[in-house]
N, C-alpha and C positions, 0 to 999 in steps of 0.2 A: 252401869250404863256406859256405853261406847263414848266419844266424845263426835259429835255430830258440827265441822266444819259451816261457819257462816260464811256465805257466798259474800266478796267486795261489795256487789252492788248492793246488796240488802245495809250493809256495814255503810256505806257513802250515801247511800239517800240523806239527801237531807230531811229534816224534822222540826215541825214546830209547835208548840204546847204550852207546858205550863214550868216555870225556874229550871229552864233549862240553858244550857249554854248554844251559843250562836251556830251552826252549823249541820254536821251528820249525826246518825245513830252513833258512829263511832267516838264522835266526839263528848257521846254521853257518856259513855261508860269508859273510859279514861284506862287507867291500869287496874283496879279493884275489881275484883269478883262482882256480878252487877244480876239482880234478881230482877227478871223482865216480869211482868206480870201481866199477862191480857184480859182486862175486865169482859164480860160480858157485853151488857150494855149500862147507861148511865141510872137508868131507873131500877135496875136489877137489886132486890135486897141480898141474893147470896152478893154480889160485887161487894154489896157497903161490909155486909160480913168479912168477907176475903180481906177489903182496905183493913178495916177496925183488925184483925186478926195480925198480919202483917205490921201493921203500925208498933201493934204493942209488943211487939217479939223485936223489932227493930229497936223500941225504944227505951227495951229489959234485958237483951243482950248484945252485945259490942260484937259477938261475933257473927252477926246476922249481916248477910251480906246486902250490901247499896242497895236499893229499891228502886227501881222504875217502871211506871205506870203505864200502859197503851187504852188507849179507849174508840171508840169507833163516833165519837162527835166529832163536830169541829172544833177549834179553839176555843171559842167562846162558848160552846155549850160546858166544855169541859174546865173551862176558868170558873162556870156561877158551879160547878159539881163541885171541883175541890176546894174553892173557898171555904165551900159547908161543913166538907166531911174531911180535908187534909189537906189545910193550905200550907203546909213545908211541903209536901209531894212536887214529885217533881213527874213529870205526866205529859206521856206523845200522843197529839190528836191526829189520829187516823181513819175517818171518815169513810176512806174508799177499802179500807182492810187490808192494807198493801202489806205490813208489816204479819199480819196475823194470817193470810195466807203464804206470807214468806215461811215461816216458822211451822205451817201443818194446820194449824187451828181449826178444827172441823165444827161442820153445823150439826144441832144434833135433830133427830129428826120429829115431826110437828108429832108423833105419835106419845111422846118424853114427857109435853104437859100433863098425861094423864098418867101420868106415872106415879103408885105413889106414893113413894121414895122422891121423889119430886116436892110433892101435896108433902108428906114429914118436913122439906127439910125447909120448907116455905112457913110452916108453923114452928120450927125454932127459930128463924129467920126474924119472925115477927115477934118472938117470945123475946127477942135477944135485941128488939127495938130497931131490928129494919126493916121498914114498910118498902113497901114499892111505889117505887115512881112511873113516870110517863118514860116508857119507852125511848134511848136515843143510841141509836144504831140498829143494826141488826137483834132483834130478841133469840133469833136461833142458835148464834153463834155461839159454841162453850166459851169457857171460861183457859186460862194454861198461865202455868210458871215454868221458864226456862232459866237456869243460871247459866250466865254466859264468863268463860274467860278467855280474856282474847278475844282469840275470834272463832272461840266455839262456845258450843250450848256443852255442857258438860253433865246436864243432869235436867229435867224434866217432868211435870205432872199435867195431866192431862183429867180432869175426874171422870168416872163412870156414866154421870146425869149431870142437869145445869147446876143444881145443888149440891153439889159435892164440894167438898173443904178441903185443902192440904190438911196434913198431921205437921203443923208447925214445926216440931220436932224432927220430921223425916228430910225436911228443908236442910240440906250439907250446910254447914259452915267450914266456908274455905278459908286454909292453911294461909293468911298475910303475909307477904314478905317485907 
């Protein structure tokens, strides 16, 4: 994949959420390779999947790169989320989606509930002990992982449907210096 430049202003917004340091997006992700990750919504069981999948690839290999969270709550909805399910996360409340339509994050369309490939992947979802919640944000919105270096996205997944999972493994682990 190309390497797809982040615009200043995307980079200098400020952000505010959950263990995060004072400041911009930029001041999130410092010099390390930085895995954005835009959840769905807070109730969404593929999101809890995605966290639970991610957590444990971060916390089985050293080469998995930084994790950070965007969600479409406010603060506080997404302070009582990660308490529950990943209070080390560190996690941007983005309400209005400023950050997720920066990046592309498309909706998928009301036709996708009946999808089903959808219906499958809501019954491993549940098989795998995440139930769904009360809806917070947008429910149409996908899901995306970008890995940013710098100040570009260097790699990206976007899934098929709202249930679609990275392949942990297809996730680059970038070169440290």
């Amino acid at each position: 994949m190309a390497t797809t430049p982040l615009d200043s202003f995307v980079l200098d917004a400020a952000v505010e959420g959950r263990n995060l340091r004072p400041g911009t997006l930029r001041d999130q992700l410092g010099s390390r390779p930085t895995l954005l990750v835009m959840l769905r919504h807070l109730g969404c069981p593929f999101c809890r999947e995605w966290l639970a999948e991610l957590r444990q690839a971060g916390s089985t290999d050293p080469s998995f790169p930084a994790t950070l969270y965007f969600h479409l709550g406010n603060k506080e909805q997404g302070d009582a989320f990660f308490s529950a399910q990943a209070p080390e996360a560190r996690a941007i409340a983005d309400p209005k989606g400023y950050f997720y339509n920066a990046l592309g994050v498309p909706k998928a369309p009301k036709r996708q509930l009946l999808d089903p490939r959808v219906w499958a992947c809501g019954i491993r979802a549940s098989r795998g002990g995440h139930k769904a919640g009360r809806p917070v944000g947008d429910p149409f919105v996908m899901p995306g992982l970008f890995l940013v270096e710098g100040d570009r996205v260097t790699w990206s997944f976007i899934p098929g449907h709202m249930g679609g999972l990275p392949n942990v493994a297809d996730i680059p682990r970038p070169v440290v210096v």
